[in-house]
C-alpha positions in Angstrom: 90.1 104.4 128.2 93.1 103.3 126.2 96.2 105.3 126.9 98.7 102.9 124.8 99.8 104.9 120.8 98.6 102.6 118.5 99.2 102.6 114.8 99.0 100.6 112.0 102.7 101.3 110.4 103.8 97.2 109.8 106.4 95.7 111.7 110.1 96.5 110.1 112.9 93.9 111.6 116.0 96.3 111.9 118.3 93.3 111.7 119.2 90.8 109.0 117.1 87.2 109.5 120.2 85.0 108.3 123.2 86.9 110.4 121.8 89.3 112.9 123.6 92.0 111.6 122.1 95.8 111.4 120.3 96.6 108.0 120.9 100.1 107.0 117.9 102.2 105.4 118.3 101.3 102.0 118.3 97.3 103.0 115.3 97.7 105.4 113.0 99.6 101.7 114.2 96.7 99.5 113.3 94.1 102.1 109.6 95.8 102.4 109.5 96.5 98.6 110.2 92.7 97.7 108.0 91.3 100.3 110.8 89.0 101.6 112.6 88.6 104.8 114.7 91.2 105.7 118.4 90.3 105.1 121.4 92.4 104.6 122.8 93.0 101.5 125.3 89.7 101.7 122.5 87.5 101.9 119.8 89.0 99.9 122.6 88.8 96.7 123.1 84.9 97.8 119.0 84.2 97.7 117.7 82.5 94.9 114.1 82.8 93.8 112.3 79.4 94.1 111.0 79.4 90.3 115.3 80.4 89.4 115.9 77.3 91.8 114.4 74.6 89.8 116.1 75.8 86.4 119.7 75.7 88.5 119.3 71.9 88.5 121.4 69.2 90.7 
């Protein structure tokens, strides 16, 4: 018999994958609505989309 809780709820980071830094609540819903990595709100401004990338040029 299996004592452990189990659920299926997916795994939310609680910290920002560039500086380590706490996300609030409202950084941790646009993280999981976008599909992305979670990153605070410093570093999700500074990402550029890879299709924006190639227009950007060198």
């Amino acid at each position: 018999m299996d004592l452990e809780e189990h659920t299926n709820d997916p795994v939310v980071e609680r910290t920002c994958a560039e500086c380590g830094a706490k996300l609030t609540a409202q950084e941790i819903e646009a993280s999981m609505d976008s599909g992305g990595p979670f990153l605070c709100t410093i570093h999700a401004t500074e990402e550029i989309p890879l299709e924006d990338e190639d227009e950007a040029g060198p």
